[in-house]
C-alpha positions as CSV (number, residue, x, y, z in Angstrom):
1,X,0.0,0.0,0.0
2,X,1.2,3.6,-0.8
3,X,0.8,5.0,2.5
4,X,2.5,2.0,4.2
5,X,5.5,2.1,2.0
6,X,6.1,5.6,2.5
7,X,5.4,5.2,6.4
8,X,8.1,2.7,6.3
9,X,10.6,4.5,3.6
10,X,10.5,7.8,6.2
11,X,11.0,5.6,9.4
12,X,14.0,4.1,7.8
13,X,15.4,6.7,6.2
14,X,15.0,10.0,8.4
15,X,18.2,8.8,10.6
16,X,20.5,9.7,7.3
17,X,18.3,12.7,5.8
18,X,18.0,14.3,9.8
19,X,19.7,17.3,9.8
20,X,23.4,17.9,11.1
21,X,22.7,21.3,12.5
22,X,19.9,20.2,14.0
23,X,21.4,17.2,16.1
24,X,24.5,19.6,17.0
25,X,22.0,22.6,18.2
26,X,24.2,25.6,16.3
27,X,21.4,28.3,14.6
28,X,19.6,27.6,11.6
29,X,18.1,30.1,9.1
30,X,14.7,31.2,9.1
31,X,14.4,29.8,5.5
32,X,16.1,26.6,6.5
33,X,13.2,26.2,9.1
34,X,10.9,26.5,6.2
35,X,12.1,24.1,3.8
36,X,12.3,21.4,6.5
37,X,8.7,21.8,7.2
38,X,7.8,21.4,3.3
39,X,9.9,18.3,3.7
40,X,6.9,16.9,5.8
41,X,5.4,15.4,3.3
42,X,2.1,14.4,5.8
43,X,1.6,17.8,6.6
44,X,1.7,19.1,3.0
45,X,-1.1,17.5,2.7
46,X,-2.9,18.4,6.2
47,X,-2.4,22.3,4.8
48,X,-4.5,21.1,1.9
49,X,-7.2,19.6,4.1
50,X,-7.4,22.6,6.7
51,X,-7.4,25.1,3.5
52,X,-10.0,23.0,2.0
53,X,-12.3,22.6,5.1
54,X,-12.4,25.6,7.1
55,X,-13.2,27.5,3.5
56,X,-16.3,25.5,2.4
57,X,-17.3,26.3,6.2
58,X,-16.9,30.0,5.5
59,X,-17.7,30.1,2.2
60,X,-21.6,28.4,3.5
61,X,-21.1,30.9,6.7
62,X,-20.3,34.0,4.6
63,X,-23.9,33.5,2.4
64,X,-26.2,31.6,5.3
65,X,-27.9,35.1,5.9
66,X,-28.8,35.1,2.0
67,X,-30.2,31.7,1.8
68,X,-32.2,32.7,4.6
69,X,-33.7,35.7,3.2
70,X,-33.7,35.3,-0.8
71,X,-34.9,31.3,-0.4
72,X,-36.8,31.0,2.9
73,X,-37.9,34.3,2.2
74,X,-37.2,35.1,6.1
75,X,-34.1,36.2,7.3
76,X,-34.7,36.0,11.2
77,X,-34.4,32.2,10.2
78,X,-30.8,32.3,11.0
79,X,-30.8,32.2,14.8
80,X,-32.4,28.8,15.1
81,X,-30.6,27.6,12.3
82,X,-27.6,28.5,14.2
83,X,-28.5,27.4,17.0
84,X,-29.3,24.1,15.7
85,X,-25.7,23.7,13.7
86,X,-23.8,24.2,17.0
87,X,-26.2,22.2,19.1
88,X,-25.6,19.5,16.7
89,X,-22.1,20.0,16.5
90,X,-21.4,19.6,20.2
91,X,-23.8,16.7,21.1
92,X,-21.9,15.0,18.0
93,X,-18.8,15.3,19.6
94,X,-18.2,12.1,21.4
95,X,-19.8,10.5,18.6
96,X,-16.8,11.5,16.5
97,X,-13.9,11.0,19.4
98,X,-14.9,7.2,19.0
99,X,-14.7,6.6,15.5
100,X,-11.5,8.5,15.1
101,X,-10.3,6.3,18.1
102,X,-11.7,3.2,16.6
103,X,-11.3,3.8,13.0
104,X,-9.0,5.8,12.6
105,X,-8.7,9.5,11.7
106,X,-8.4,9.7,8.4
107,X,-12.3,7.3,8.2
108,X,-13.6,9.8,10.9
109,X,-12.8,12.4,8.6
110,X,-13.6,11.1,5.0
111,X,-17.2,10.2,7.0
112,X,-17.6,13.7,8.2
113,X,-16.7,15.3,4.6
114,X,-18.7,12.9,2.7
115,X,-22.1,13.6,5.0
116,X,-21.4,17.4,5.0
117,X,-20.8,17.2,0.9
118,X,-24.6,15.1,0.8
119,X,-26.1,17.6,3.4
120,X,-24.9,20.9,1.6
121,X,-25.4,19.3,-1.9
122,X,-29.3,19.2,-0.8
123,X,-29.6,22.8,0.2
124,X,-28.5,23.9,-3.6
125,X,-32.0,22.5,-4.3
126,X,-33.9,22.6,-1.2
127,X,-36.7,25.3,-0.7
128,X,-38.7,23.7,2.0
129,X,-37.9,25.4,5.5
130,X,-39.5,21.9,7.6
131,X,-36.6,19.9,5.6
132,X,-34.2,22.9,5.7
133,X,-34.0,22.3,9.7
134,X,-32.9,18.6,8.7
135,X,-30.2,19.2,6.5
136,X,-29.0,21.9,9.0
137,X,-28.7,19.5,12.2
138,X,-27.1,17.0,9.6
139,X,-24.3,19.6,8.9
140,X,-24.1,20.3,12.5
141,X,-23.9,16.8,13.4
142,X,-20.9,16.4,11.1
143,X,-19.3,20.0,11.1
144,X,-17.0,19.6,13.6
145,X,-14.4,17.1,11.8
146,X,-13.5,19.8,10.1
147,X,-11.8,21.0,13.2
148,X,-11.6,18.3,15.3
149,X,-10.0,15.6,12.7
150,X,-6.9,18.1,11.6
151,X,-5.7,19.8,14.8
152,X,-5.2,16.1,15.8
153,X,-3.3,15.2,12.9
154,X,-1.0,18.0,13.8
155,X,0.7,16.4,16.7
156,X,1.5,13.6,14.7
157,X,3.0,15.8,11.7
158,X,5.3,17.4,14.5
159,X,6.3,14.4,16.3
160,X,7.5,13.0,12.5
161,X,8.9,16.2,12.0
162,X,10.9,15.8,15.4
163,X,12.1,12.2,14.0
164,X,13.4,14.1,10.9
165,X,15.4,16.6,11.8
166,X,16.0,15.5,15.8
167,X,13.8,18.7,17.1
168,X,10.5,20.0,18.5
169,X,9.1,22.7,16.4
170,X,5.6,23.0,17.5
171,X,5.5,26.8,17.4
172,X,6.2,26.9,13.3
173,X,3.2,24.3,12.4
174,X,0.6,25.8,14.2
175,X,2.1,29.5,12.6
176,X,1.4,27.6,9.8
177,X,-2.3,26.7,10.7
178,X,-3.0,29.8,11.7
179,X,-1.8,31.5,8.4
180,X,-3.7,29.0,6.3
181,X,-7.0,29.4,8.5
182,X,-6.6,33.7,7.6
183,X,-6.2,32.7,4.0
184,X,-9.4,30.6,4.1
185,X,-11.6,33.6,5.7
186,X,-10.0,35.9,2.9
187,X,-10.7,33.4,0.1
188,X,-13.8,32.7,1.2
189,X,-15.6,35.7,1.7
190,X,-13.5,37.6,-1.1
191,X,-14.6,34.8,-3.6
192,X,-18.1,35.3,-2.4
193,X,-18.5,38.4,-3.0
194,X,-16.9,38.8,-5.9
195,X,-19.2,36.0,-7.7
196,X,-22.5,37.6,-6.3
197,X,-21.2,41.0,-7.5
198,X,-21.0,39.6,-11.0
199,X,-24.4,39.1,-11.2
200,X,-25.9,42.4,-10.1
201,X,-26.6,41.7,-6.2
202,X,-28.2,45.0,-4.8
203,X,-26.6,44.7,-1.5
204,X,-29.3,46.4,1.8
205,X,-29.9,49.5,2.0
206,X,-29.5,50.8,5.5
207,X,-30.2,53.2,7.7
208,X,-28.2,54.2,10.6
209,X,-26.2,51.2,10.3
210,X,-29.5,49.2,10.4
211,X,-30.1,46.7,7.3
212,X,-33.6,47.9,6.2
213,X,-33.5,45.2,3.8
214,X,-33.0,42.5,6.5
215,X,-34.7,43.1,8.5
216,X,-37.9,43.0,6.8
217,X,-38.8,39.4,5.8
218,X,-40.3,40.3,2.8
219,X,-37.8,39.7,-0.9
220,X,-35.7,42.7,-2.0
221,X,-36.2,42.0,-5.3
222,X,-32.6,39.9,-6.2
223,X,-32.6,38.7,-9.9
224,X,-32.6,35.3,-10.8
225,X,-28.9,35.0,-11.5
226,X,-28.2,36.1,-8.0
227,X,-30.5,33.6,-5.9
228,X,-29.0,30.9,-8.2
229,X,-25.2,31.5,-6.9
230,X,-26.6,31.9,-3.2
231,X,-27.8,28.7,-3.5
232,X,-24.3,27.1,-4.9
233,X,-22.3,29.2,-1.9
234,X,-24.4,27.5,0.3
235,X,-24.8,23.5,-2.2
236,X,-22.5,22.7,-4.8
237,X,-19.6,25.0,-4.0
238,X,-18.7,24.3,-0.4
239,X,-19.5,20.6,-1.0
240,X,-16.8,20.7,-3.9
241,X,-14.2,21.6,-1.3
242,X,-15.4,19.1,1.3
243,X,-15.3,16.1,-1.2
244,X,-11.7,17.0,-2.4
245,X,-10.7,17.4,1.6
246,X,-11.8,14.2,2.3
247,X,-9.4,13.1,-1.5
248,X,-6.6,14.6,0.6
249,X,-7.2,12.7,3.5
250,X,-7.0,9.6,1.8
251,X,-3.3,10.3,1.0
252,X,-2.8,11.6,4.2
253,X,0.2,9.2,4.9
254,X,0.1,8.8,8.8
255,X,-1.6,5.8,10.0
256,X,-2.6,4.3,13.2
257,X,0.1,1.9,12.8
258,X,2.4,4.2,11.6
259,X,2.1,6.5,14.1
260,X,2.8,3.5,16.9
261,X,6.0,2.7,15.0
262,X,6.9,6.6,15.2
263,X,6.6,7.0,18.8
264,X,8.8,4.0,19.4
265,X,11.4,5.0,16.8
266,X,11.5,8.9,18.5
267,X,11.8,7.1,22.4
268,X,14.9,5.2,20.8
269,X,16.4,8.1,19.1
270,X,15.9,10.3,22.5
271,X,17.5,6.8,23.9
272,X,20.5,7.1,21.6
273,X,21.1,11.4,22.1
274,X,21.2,10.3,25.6
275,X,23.6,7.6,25.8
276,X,25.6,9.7,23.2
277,X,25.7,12.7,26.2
278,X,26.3,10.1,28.6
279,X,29.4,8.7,26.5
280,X,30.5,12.7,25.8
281,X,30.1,13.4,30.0
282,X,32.4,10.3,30.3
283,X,35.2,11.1,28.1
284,X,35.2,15.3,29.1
């Protein structure tokens, strides 16, 4: 299998590719730091399932209101909605904490993607408010692998990073999760409005910061054009990007099994800097 041979090609080999200034402790470049990490080839592709993710969850965020108001034809629909997603999301919680445990994570996660892809794909055609409140607690009930499922992946990126190059560099992955999460609000949204733009959306008017518009559950008039696109922000489009997260799972190289064998082979590397201090102490 692909993932196994390259589990076992990494474990074998990162005692010869590991870094000499990292084992000696002398100063490395800021860019040197960088290339290492794109040397992790597991967590290349964890930055392509967090980017993925977390912007099909803002992308359906970012035009929620919309659907609410130009479909529903009510806009103060949002609050129960919402309410309803995160209800969902949290009673769901130690639903997904066993499967990953059981399963695995990369199953928990290609489960979650799959439902969320089925559950948004619904709303592109879905008019019917009763059925809307369905699909809703379905996303909420699998929403949170977006989050849960990676940030645990990244502990295991780090610890193979540490058998690579003989060091802890926690700090530098999660810079690099947070960066990717401020691209994903910036794509998302950006992209958003950009495409309703393009086909004449009349944004609210307002008064004294007050969207008359919104507040009034009657339509504003949006073409056709416009309620077709708010429809694919909140179907087709985000479920695109949660059915080619869950692709990158699948080559997401770090296994249960793998992971085992990696926390043994980092003890007897420790093992091995320690004897080595040991043999140095002994000789000095």
């Amino acid at each position: 299998e692909r993932t196994s041979s390259y589990g076992q090609m990494t474990l074998s080999d990162s005692g010869r590719r590991r870094s000499s200034v990292a084992l000696t402790g002398e100063n490395t470049t800021f860019i040197h730091e960088i290339k290492l990490v794109f040397k992790n080839r597991a967590f290349l592709w964890l930055l392509l399932i967090w980017l993925c993710g977390p912007s099909a969850v803002f992308i359906l965020q970012s035009s929620l209101v919309l659907y609410c108001k130009y479909v529903f034809h009510d806009a103060a629909l949002i609050t129960p909605i919402i309410i309803l997603v995160q209800g969902m999301a949290f009673l769901s919680l130690p639903f997904w904490l066993h499967i990953s445990k059981t399963r695995g994570k990369r199953m928990a996660y290609n489960i979650g993607a799959i439902g969320l892809a089925g559950f948004t794909t619904c709303l592109t055609f879905n008019s019917n408010r009763i059925l809307g409140y369905f699909i809703a607690a379905g996303v909420g009930f699998c929403l949170i692998v977006v989050y849960l499922i990676p940030y645990s992946m990244l502990p295991d990126c780090v610890e193979l990073d540490e058998h690579m190059t003989g060091r802890r560099r926690e700090g530098i992955y999660v810079g690099f999760f947070g960066f990717l999460m401020k691209i994903s609000v910036t794509l998302a949204i950006g992209g958003s409005n950009l495409l309703l733009k393009s086909t004449g959306y009349e944004a609210p008017k307002e008064s004294c910061g007050v969207s008359l518009d919104m507040a009034s559950s009657s339509d504003s008039g949006q073409n056709e054009a416009t309620i077709a696109v708010i429809r694919m922000l909140v179907g087709i489009v985000p479920a695109c990007f949660f059915v080619i997260a869950a692709l990158c799972v699948s080559q997401y190289p770090i296994t249960k099994e793998f992971h085992e064998n990696l926390v043994k082979e980092i003890a007897k590397d420790k093992e091995k800097v320690e004897r080595e201090r040991q043999g140095d102490g002994v000789r000095g």
